[in-house]
N, C-alpha and C positions, 0 to 999 in steps of 0.2 A: 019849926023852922031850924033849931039846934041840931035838927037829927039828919036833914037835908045838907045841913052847910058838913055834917061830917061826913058823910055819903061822897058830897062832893071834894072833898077834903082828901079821901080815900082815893077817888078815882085818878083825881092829880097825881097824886102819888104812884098809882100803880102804872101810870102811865109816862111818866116820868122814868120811873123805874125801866119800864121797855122799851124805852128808847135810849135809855145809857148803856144799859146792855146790849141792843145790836150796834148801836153807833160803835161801842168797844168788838165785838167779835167780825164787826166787819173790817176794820183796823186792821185784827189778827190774821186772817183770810187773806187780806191783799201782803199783807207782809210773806205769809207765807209763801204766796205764790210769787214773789219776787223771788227771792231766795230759791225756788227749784229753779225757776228761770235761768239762774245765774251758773247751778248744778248743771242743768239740760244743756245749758251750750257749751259747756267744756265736755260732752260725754260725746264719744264718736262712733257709731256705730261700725266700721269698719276696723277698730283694733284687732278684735280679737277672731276677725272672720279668718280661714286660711285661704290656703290657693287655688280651692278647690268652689267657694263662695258660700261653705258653711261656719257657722262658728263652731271653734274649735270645744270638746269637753262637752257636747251638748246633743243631745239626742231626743229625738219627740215622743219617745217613748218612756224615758225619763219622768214627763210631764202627763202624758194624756193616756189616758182607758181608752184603747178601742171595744165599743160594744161586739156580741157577736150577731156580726153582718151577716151572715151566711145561711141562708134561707127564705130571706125578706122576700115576700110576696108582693109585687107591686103592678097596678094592672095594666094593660098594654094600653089601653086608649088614651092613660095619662103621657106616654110618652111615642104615642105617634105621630110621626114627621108624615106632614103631606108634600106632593111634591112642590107644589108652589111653593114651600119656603124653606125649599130648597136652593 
């Protein structure tokens, strides 16, 4: 009976334990997501575009790897238009 009540003793515990832990980290989570909230709506996507409708200082090649495209075999039945949906 001693060895039951501390089994159960333990289990309180460890359950107890998981739920003050997420009741805290879910706390942290909505706090944080306040706070970008508050970031996001002063950020304007339109500053830094020019007159042309790119932003400025910024190029996509900068950013992204084109693979080489240049040979790709791909077979014609996948991209046949019938006329009907035309």
């Amino acid at each position: 009976m001693k060895k039951f009540k501390t089994v159960l003793i333990l289990i309180l515990v460890i359950v107890f334990a998981l739920i003050a832990y997420f009741s805290f980290s879910s706390n942290k989570k909505t706090n944080d997501v306040s706070e970008d909230t508050s970031s996001a709506a002063s950020f304007n996507f339109s500053d830094s575009i020019d007159d042309n409708g790119f932003w400025k200082n910024i190029t996509a090649l900068d950013y992204v790897k084109l693979c080489e495209y240049v040979g790709i075999s791909i077979p014609s039945d996948i991209h046949e238009i019938s006329d009907e949906s035309v």
